[in-house]
C-alpha positions as CSV (number, residue, x, y, z in Angstrom):
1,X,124.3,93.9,109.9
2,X,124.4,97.4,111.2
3,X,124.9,98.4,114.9
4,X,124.5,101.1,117.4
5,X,126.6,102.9,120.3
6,X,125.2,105.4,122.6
7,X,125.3,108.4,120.2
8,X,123.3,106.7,117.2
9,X,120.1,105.5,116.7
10,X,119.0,102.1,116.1
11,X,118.2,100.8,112.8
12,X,116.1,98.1,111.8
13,X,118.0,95.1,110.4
14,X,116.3,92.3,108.1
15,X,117.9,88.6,108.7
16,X,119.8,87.4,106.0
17,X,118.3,84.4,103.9
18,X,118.3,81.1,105.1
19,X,119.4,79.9,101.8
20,X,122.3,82.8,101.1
21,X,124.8,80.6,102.8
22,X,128.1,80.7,101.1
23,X,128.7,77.1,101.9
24,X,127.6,74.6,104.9
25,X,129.6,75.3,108.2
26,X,130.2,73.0,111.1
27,X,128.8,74.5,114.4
28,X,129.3,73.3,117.9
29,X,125.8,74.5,120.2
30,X,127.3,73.6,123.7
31,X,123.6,74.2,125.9
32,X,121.8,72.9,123.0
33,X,119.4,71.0,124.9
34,X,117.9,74.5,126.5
35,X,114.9,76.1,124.5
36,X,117.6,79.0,122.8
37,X,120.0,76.5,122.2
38,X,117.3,74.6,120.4
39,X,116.1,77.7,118.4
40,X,120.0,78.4,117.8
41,X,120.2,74.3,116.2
42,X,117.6,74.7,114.2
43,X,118.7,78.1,112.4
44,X,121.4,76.4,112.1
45,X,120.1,73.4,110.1
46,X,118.0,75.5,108.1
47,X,120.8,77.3,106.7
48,X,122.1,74.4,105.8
49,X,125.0,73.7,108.0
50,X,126.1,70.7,110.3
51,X,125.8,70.8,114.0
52,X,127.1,69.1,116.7
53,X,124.6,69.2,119.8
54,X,126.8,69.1,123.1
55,X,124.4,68.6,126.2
56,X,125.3,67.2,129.5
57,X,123.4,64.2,129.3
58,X,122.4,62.8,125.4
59,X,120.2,60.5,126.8
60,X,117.5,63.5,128.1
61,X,117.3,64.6,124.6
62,X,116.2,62.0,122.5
63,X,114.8,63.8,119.5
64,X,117.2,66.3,119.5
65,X,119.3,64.5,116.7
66,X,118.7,64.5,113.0
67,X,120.8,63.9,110.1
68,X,122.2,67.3,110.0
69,X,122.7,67.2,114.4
70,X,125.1,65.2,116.1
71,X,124.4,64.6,119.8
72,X,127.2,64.6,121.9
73,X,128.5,64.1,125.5
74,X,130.1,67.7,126.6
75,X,130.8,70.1,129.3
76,X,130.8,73.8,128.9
77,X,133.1,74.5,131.9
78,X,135.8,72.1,131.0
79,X,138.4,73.2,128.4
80,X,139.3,69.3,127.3
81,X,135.9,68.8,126.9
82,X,135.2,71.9,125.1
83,X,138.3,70.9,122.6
84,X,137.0,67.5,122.3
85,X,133.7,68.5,121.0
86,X,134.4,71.6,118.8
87,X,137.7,70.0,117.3
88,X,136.7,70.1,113.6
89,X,134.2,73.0,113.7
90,X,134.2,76.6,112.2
91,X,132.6,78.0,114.8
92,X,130.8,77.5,118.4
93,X,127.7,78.9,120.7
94,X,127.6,78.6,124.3
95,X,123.5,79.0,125.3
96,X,124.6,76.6,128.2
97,X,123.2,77.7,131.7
98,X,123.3,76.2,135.6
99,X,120.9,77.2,138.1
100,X,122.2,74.9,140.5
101,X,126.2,76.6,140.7
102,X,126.8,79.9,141.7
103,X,126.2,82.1,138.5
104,X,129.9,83.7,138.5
105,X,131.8,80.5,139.0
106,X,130.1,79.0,136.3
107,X,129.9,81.6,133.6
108,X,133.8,82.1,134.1
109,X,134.6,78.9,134.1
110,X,132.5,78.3,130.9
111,X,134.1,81.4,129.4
112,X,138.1,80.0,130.3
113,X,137.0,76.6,129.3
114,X,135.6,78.2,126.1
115,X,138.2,80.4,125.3
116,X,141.0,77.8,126.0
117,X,139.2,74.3,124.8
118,X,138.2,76.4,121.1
119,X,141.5,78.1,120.7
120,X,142.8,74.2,121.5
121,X,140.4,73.5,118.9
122,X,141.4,75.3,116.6
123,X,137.6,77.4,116.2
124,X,138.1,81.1,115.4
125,X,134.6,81.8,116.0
126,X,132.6,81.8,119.2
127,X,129.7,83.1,119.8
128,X,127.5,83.6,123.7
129,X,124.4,84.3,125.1
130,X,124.4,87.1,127.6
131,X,121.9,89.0,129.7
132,X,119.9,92.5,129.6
133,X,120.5,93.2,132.7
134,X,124.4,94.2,132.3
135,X,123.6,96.6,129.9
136,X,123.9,100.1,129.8
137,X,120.9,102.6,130.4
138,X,123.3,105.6,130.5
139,X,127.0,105.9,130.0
140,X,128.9,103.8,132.9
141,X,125.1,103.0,134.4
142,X,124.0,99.2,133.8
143,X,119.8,98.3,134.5
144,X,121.6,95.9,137.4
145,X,122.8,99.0,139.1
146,X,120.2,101.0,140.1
147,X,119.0,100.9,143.2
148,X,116.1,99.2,143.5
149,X,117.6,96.4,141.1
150,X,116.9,93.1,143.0
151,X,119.5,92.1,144.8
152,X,119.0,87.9,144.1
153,X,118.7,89.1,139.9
154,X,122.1,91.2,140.7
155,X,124.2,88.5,142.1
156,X,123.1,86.1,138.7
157,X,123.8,89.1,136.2
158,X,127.1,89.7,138.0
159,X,127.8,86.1,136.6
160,X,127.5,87.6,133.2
161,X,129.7,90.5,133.8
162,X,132.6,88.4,135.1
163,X,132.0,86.3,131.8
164,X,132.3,88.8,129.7
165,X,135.7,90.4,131.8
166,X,136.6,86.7,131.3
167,X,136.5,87.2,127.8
168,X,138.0,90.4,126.9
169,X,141.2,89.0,128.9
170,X,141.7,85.8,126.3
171,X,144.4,86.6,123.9
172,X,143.4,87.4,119.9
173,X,143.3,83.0,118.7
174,X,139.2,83.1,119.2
175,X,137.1,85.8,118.0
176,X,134.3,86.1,120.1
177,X,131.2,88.5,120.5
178,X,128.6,87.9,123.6
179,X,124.8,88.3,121.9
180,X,122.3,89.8,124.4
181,X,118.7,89.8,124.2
182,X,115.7,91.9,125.9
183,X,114.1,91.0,129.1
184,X,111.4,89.7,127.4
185,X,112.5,86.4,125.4
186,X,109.9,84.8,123.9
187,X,109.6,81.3,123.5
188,X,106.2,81.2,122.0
189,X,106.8,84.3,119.6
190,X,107.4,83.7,115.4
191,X,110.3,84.1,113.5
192,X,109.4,88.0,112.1
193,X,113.2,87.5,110.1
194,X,114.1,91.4,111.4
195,X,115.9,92.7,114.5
196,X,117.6,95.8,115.5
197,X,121.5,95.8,117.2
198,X,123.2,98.2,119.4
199,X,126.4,98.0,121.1
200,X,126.6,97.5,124.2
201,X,123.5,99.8,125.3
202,X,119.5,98.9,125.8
203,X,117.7,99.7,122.6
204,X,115.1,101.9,122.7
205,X,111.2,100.6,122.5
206,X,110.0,97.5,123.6
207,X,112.4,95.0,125.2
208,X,111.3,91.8,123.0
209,X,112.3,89.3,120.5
210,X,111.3,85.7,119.9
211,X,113.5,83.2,120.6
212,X,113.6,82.2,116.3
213,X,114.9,86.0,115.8
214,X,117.5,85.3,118.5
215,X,119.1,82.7,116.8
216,X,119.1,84.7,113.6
217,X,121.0,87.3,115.0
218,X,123.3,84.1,116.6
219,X,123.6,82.5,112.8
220,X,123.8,86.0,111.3
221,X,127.3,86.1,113.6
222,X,128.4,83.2,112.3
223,X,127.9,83.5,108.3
224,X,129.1,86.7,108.1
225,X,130.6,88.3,111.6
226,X,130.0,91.7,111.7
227,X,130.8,92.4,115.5
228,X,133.6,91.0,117.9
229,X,134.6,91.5,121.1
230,X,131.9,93.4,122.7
231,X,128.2,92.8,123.8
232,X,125.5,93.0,121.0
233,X,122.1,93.9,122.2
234,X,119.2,92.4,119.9
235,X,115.4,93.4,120.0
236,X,112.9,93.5,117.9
């Protein structure tokens, strides 16, 4: 995959082939009950690999197993847990989310817990899901920080922003990069098999993609990483 900065243009990037995969991975969705981590599961299982589903709960998600998806007990904020689930993998996703704890304290407790339980582990490659709103519009200017941002919307994104501080201070065991998509994420919308990339910026045009071309950009990631260490926007 190609990718932007501030002083490029985008480009438009076809998804690799679902059956170009070198050879089956292991991946370990932690959040893969949520409707991205079940579009990130099934990309998964398409291209062939095996997954292990960590949820909170197994028993809410009864049909979320299949021959190629293990269901598992897990916890995205605790690093034992973390280990405990991912030991064995070649890489992990984190699409986990909690409405009902403070956005920062859990998004950098899932990011220590991540960084720490995987590194345990032994996973070189992680992978999370971010948000649009920490983005940048203009050099140094994120969409949460103009001024008639919402304040309620700017507390939750200001989880993502100490996640992603959270992050860039782990040491070099666990290559990570934090995938963001558009305000618009569409559950309902097809898998078109093409998305555009920028670093770290809003990409120009309209703020969409379907959840299916989300987790191709995830997948993409993972066969063959082509980014680390910073925030990748996705849109269609």
């Amino acid at each position: 995959m190609t990718s932007t900065n501030a002083n490029s243009a985008p480009s438009v990037n076809p998804a690799r082939s679902t059956d170009s995969t070198d050879s089956p991975k292991r991946i370990a969705v932690f959040g893969a009950g949520g409707r991205v981590g079940r579009a990130v599961v099934a990309e998964a299982v398409a291209r062939g690999h095996l997954v292990t589903a960590v949820v909170r709960d197994p028993a809410k998600y009864p049909g979320l197993g299949s021959d190629a998806v293990t269901v598992v007990r897990g916890d995205a904020t605790d690093a034992a847990s973390v280990a405990a689930a991912a030991v064995g993998h070649d890489a992990a996703v984190n699409a986990s989310v909690r409405l009902d704890v403070p956005s920062e304290e859990y998004f950098v407790s899932a990011a220590e817990a991540m960084t720490g339980g995987l590194a345990a582990a032994g996973v070189g490659r992680l992978v999370v899901l971010g948000i649009a709103t920490t983005l940048e519009t203009a050099p140094g200017v994120r969409i949460m920080d103009a001024p008639e941002f919402p304040e309620q919307y700017r507390v939750f994104s200001q989880g993502h922003v100490a996640e992603f501080a959270t992050l860039s201070a782990a040491g070099p065991e666990l290559d990570w990069l934090m995938v963001v998509p558009p305000l618009d994420l569409d559950a309902e919308g097809p898998r078109t098999g093409r998305y555009r990339t920028a670093v770290g910026t809003v990409l120009d045009g309209p703020g969409h993609i379907s959840h299916p071309d989300l987790a191709l950009a995830v997948l993409d990631e993972i066969d063959k990483p082509g980014h680390t260490r910073v925030q990748l926007a996705v849109a269609d």
